[in-house]
C-alpha positions in Angstrom: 113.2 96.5 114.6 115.0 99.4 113.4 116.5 102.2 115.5 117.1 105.5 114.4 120.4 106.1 115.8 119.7 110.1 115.7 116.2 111.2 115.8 115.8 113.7 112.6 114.6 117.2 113.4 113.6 117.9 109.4 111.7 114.9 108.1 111.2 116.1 104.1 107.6 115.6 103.3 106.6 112.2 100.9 104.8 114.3 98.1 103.6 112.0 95.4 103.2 111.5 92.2 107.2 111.8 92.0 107.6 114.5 93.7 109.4 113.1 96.4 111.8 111.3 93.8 114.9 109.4 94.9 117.1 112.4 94.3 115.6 114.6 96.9 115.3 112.5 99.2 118.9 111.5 98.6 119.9 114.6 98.8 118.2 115.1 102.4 119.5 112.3 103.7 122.9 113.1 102.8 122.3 116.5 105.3 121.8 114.7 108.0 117.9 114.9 108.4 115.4 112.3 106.9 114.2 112.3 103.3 111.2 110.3 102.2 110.5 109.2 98.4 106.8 108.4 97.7 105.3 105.0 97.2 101.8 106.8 95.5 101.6 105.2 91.8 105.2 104.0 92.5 104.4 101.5 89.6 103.7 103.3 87.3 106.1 105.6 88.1 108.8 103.4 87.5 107.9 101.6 84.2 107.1 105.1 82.6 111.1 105.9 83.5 111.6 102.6 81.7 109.6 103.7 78.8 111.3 106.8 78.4 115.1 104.7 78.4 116.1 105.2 81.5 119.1 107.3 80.1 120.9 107.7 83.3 121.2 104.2 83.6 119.9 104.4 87.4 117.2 102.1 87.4 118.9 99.3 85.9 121.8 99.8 88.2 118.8 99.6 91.2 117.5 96.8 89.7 120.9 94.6 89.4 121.2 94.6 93.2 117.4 93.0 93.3 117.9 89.9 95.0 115.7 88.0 92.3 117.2 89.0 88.6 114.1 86.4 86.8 112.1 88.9 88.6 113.7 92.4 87.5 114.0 90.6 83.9 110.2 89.3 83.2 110.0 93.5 84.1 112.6 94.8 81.6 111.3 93.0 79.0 107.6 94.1 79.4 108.8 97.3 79.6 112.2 98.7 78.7 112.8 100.6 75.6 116.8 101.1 74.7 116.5 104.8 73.1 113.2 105.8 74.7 109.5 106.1 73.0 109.2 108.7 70.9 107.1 111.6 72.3 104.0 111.5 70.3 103.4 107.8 71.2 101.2 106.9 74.5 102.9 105.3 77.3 102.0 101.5 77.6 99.9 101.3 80.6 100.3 99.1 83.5 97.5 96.8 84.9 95.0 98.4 87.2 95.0 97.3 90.8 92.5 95.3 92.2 91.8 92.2 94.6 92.9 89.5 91.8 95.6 91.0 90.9 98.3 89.3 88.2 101.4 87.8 89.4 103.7 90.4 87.0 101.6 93.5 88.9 102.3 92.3 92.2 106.1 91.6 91.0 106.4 95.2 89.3 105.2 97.1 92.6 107.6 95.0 94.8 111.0 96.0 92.2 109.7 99.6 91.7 109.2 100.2 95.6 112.7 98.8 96.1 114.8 100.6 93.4 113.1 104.2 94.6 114.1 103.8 97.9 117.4 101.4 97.2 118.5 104.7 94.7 117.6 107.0 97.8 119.7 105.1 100.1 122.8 104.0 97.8 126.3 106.0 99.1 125.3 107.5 102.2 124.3 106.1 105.8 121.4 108.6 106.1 117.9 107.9 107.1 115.4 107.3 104.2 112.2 106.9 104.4 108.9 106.5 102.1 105.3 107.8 102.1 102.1 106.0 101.2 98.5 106.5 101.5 96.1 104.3 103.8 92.9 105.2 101.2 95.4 103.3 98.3 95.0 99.7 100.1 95.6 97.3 97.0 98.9 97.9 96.5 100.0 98.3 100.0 101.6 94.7 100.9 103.6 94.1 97.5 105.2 98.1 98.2 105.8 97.2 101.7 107.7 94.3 100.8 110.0 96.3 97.8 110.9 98.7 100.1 112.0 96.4 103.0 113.9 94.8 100.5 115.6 97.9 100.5 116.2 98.5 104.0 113.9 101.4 104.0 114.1 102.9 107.3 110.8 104.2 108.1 107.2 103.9 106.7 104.9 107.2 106.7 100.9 106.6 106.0 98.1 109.7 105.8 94.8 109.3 104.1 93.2 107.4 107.2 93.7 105.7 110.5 96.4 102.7 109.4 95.5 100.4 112.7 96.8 97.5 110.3 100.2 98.5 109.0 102.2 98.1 111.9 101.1 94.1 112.3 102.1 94.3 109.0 105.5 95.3 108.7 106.2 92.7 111.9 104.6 89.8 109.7 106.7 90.6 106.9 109.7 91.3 108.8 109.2 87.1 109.3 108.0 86.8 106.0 104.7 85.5 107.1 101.6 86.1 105.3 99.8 89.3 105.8 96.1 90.2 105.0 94.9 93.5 105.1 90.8 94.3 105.3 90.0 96.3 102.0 86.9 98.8 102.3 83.8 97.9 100.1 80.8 100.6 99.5 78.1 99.4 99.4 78.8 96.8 101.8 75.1 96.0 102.9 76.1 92.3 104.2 78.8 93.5 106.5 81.1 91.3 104.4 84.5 90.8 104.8 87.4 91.6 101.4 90.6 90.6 102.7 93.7 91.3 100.6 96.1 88.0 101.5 100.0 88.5 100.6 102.2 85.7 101.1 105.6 87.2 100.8 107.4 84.3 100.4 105.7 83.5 96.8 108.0 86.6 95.6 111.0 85.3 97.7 114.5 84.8 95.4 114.9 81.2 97.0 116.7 82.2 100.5 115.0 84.3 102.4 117.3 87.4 103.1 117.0 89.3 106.3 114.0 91.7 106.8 114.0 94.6 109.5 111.3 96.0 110.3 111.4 99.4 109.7 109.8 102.3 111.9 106.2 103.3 111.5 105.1 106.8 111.5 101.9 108.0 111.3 100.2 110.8 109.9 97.4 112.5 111.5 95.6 115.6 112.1 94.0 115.2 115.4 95.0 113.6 118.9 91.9 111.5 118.5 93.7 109.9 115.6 96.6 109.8 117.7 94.8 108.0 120.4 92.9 105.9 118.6 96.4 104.8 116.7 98.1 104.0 120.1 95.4 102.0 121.4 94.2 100.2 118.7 96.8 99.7 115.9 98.0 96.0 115.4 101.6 96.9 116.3 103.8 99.8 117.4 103.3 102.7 116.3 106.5 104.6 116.7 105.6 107.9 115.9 103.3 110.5 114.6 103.4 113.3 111.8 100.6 116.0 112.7 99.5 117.9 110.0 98.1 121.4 110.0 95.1 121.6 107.2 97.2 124.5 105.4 99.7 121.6 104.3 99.5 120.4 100.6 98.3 117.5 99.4 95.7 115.9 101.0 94.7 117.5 104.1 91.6 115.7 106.6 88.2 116.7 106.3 87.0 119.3 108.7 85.6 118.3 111.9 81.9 118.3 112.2 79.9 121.3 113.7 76.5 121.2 115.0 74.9 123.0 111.5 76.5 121.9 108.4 78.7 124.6 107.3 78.1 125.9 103.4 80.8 126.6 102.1 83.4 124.1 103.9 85.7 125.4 105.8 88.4 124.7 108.8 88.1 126.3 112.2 89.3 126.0 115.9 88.2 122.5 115.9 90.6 121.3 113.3 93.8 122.6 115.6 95.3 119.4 117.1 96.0 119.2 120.3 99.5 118.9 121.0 99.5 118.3 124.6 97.3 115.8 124.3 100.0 114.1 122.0 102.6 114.6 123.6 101.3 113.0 126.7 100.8 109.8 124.7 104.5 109.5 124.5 105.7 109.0 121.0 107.6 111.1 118.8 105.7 113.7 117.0 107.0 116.0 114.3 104.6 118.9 113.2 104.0 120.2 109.4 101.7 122.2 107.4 103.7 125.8 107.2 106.7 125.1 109.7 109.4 126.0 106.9 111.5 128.3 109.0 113.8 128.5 112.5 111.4 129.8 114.7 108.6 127.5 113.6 111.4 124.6 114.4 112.2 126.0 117.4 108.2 126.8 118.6 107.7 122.9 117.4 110.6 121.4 119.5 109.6 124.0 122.6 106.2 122.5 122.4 107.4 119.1 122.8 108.0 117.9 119.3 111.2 116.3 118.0 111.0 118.6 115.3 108.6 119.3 112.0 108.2 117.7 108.7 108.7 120.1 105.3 106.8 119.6 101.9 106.1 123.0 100.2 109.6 124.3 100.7 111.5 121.2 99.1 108.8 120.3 96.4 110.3 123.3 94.4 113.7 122.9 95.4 116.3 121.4 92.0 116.2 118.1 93.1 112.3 117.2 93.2 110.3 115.6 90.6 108.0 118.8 89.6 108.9 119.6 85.7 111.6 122.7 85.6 108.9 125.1 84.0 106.2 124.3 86.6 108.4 125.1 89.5 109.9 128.4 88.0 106.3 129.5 86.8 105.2 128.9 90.9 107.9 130.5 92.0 107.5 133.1 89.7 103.7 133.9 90.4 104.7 133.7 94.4 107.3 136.3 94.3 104.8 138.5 92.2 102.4 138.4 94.5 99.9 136.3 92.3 100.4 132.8 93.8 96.8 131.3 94.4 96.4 128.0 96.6 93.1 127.1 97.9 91.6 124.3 99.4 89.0 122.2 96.8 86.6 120.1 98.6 85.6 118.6 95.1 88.3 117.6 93.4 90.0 114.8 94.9 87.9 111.0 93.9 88.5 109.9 98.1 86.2 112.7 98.9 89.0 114.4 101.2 89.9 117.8 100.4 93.1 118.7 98.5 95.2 121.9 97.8 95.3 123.3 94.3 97.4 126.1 92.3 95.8 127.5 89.0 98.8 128.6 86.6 96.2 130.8 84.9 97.1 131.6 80.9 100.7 129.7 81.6 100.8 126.0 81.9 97.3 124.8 83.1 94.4 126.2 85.2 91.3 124.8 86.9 89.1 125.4 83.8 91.0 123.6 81.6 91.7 120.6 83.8 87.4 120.4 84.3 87.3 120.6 80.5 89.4 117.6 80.1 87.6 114.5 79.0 87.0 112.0 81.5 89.2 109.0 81.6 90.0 106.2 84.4 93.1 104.5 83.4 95.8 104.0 86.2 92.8 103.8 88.6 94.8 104.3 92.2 91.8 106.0 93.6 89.2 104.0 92.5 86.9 102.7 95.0 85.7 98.9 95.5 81.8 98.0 96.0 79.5 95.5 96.3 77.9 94.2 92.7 76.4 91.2 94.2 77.3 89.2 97.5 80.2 87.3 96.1 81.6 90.1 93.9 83.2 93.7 94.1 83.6 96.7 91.4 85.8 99.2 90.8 84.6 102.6 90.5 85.9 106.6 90.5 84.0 109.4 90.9 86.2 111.1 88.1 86.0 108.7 85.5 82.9 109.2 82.7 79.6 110.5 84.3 77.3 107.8 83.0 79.9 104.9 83.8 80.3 106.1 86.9 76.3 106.0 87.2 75.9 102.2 86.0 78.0 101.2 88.4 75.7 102.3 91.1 77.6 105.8 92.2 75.4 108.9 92.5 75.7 112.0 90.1 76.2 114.3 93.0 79.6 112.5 93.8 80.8 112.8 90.2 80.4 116.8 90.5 83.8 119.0 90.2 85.9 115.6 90.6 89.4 115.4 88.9 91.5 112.4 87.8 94.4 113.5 89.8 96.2 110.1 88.9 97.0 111.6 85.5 96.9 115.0 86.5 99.9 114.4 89.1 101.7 111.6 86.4 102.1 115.2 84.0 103.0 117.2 86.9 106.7 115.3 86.5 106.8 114.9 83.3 104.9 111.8 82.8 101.7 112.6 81.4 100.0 110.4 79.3 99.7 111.2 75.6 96.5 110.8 73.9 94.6 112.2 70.7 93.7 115.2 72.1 96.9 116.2 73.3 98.7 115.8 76.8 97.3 115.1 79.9 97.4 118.5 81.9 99.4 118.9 85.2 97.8 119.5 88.5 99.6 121.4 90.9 99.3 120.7 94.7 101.2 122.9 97.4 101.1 123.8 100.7 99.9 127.4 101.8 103.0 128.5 103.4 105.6 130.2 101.0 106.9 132.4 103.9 110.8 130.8 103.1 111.0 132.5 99.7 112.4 135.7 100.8 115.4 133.7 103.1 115.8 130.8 100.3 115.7 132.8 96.8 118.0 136.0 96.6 118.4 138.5 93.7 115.1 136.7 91.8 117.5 133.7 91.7 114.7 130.9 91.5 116.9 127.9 91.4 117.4 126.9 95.1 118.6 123.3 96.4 117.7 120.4 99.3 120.3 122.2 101.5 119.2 125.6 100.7 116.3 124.4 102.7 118.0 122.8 105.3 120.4 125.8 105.6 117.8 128.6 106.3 115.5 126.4 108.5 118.7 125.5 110.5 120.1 128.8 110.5 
């Protein structure tokens, strides 16, 4: 198992789609604290930047230190193009995920998981870590894999209780096959989907030497926290506790005795942190800690220090396009930045933090106008069609589809295909007839560093800008 030779006190949040792109993290790492690329739609991702020509020349270079080069071949020759597609023709779509899944998926998530974080780590001995989500369970093993490949040094998981992961990563540390149970709606039978991995199928002939990374999770609650400790297959080796004001996707609030209408967070949803730190892990505390005194109230409370999305996901180095994170910035320093918590949006039914560029790049209304499509499919959910077979459904693909497939109109209401939405957000929206897909923005509530970071209406700040002020 991996030790972290000095515990990080800034741990860079894993925003995904992209956001949390190799560079930033790089950059991160290089200042001494941990920086964490996202494994969301990693796939995708990656053979978009392939599409587009890969001008740099990064990705190859990632991918000629793959230990398998049939594997990273079969890949660049599905899809590579030289001089890049030309803009007004559609990206050539990867195959969905599901419980079948083809051999060339499976190899295309375990090379893109390893060149993020392989780019992320190249020329520095910092920490680097990467984010995924436990409600994305298909393409969990194959990532996990790619990034060990890597020599990632830590794994981050939200979006749920991940009692399985940390077996996991001590399976595939042997490289001994895993299975993961995959949640089924509908499951009236109580039956049981297992997702099998055998990482030795996607082996390069000798088996190189896996460590098993560290495993941090996400939560919102000491309950999780508790439950995680007790319960989780392996060690759990730390915890991320997340305010509901971080970006993203935040937990649902807790229950009260009468249903509240509308939504909304209360006293209940504070975690608490003495409760966590008497279970005697590491904990690192986010959602609006982007300054020194909430880094020194975190590490007074018993923390090791705090984790940072909102301030870095405008920063130069992360994957948001240029235009989006000036017009943010912008409509912040203005006064007229709006971010609120939709309880609709989101296909896993948890609640998720919006902007509305309003009149400028997108807004809500346009993005409920947009037609409904389900092509990358990441948050689709599996269910029961008979006792012997599953479906693949979202909430945010077409009404009626959605219907035949057994879902309920009621779940369809105010849902948005954030896949896409989030793939335009860095610049890698799909094109169709209609026009471009239309970026949805995600941020935390807390834009209390502006004033410290961003001097003389200057909007173009760095990583270390960050780092600098929060350290300061």
């Amino acid at each position: 198992m991996k030790t972290l030779e000095k515990i990080p006190e800034i741990i860079q949040g894993g925003m995904g789609i992209g956001v949390s792109n190799w560079r930033l993290a790089k950059a991160v790492s290089k200042q001494g604290q941990m920086g964490v690329v996202s494994g969301v739609a990693i796939d995708s991702v990656f053979a978009r930047r392939l599409q587009l020509g890969d001008t740099d020349g990064s990705l190859r270079r990632a991918l000629s230190n793959f230990p398998c080069p049939d594997m990273v071949q079969r890949i660049l020759d599905a899809y590579f193009i030289p001089e890049g597609k030309s803009a007004e023709k559609p990206f050539k779509l990867i195959p969905m995920p599901n419980l079948q899944m083809r051999r060339s998926c499976i190899e295309l998530m375990i090379v893109a998981n390893f060149a993020e974080v392989f780019l992320a780590k190249e020329g520095h001995n910092g920490l680097v870590g990467i984010n995924y989500l436990e409600k994305i369970q298909l393409p969990t093993l194959p990532s996990l894999l790619g990034s060990m490949l890597a020599n990632v040094d830590c794994i981050l998981m939200g979006a749920g209780i991940p009692l399985a992961i940390p077996g996991a990563l001590d399976k595939l540390s042997c490289w001994d096959t895993v299975e993961l149970n995959i949640h089924v709606e509908d499951n009236t039978g109580h039956q049981k989907f297992l997702n099998r991995f055998d990482p030795k199928e996607f082996s390069p002939g000798t088996l190189p030497k896996l460590t098993r990374p560290k495993f941090f999770a996400i939560i919102s609650s000491d309950i999780a926290a508790k439950s995680l400790t007790r319960k989780a297959t392996g060690t759990v080796d730390g915890f991320i506790v997340e305010d509901h004001t971080a970006g993203g996707h935040n937990a649902p609030p807790r229950k009260t005795r009468k249903l509240q209408s509308p939504l909304q967070y209360g006293q209940k949803d504070i975690p608490n942190i003495g409760k966590i730190r008497d279970l005697g892990r590491p904990f690192w505390l986010a959602g609006g800690c982007a300054s020194p005194k909430k880094l020194k109230e975190a590490t007074d409370s018993g923390a090791d220090g705090i984790q940072v999305g909102t301030a870095f996901a405008f920063c130069k180095e992360s994957g948001i396009l240029p235009d989006i994170k000036q017009e943010v910035l912008r409509q912040c320093i203005n006064g007229k930045l709006k971010v609120f918590t939709d309880f609709q949006a989101s296909p896993t039914g948890y609640p998720f933090k919006l902007v509305s560029l309003k009149n400028t790049i997108t807004s809500m209304d346009k993005c409920r106008e947009r037609k409904r499509i389900c092509d990358l499919g990441y948050l689709r959910q599996l269910y029961c069609r008979s006792e012997s077979e599953v479906g693949y459904r979202c909430p945010a693909e077409p009404v009626e589809k959605y219907l035949r497939k057994g879902g309920e109109r009621d779940e369809t209401v105010g849902k948005q295909c954030l896949c896409n939405g989030l793939m335009a957000t860095i610049g890698l929206g799909q094109t169709r007839q209609d026009g471009s897909e239309l970026p949805v923005v995600t941020t935390g509530e807390d834009f209390s560093f502006i004033p410290h970071i961003i001097k003389d209406s200057v909007t173009d700040y760095s990583a270390k800008d960050v780092i600098d002020y929060i350290k300061s």
